[in-house]
Phi, psi and omega in degrees: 000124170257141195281310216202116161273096191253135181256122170270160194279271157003082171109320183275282177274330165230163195271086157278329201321277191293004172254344177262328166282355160269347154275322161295303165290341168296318200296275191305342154315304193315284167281032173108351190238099164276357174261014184300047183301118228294354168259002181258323171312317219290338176252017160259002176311138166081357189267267161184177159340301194244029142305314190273323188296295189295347167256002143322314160276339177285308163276001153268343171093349182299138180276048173244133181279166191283312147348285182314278179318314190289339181289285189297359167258313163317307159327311168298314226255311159318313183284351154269358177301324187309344213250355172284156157221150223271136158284156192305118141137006200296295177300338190270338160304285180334289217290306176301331194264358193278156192071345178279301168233153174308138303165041189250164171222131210210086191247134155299324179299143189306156190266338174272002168280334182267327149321335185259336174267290180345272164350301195284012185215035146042059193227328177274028174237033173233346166246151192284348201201166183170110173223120193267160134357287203281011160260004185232155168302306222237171208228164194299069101245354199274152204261355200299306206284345163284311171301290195316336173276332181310272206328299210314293183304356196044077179210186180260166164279358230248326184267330135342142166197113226245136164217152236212168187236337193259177190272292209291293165334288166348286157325303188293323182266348176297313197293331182254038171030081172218166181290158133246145181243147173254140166222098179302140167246204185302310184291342179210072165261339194268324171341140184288164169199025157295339158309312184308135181309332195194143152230145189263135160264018177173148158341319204284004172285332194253148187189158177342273190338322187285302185338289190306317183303318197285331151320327165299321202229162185263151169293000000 
């Protein structure tokens, strides 16, 4: 039986992408780095903050810690939330599936960045759990941050069902034996998704008959 629906944000539910690389080249302008570029953003997608920050100070020398750099990209990255929008079913998944099922988000992104874009489409009073980045060590293909939203919810992973836009998401909830679904977007088509349990061309795909489907084969 599944229990528990968990979302990653970024990409899945909403088209961030190109709003978080545009904080990111300010941010690293800021400090000295002109070369940033949206296929060089494009291969840190699924991973986190201080992936980029921390391989930024290394190979530019920046004199700063990675806490610090990631502080000045949220500023920023924060100051563009009002200009996102929800990918198609997004609110609509939510919203049908809130009381049905458990409710979680599971973001590489820091929980006040998700919190915040949450809020601004009156979205965060529908998951039951928001577990950020910056609450777990180790960061998504590693399964930590997913086992840790399972353990929350008090539910099995066997009961799950994680859904992800990236390669690396993916991975992350395969790896914490949960089902997974990919709805790939424009930035990760090119991503492996042989893993996936079920791929989606949009939110707006998924309904019971898929759930239920899914049910056949283990996770």
């Amino acid at each position: 039986m599944i229990k528990a629906l968990i979302f990653d944000l970024d990409g899945t539910l909403a088209n961030t992408e190109l709003l978080h690389y545009q904080a990111w080249k300010e941010t690293l302008a800021n400090n000295g780095v002109t070369n940033f570029s949206l296929d060089t953003f494009m291969t840190f997608v699924g991973t986190s903050n201080e992936n980029v920050a921390g391989s930024y100070i290394k190979s530019n020398g920046i004199e700063k810690t990675i806490p610090q750099i990631v502080l000045e990209k949220q500023v920023v990255y924060i100051d563009l939330i009002p200009g996102i929008k929800l990918f198609a079913g997004a609110r609509e998944i939510i919203t049908r599936y809130h009381g049905i099922f458990r409710l979680a988000l599971a973001s590489s992104s820091h929980k006040k960045e998700i919190v915040a874009l949450l809020k601004s489409h009156d979205l965060d009073i529908y998951f039951d759990l928001i577990i950020g980045g910056d609450m777990v060590e180790r960061k998504k293909p590693d399964p930590e941050i997913y086992l840790k939203t399972q353990q929350l919810l008090e539910v099995f992973p066997h009961e799950c069902i994680a859904f992800e836009d990236s390669e690396h998401g993916l991975n992350s909830a395969k790896n914490a034996e949960m089902y997974g679904v990919a709805i790939p977007n424009e930035f990760t088509l090119d991503h492996d998704f042989s893993r996936a349990d079920l791929i989606l061309n949009s939110l707006t795909e998924m309904n019971e008959k898929k759930i239920t489907a899914l049910l056949h084969s283990p996770p």
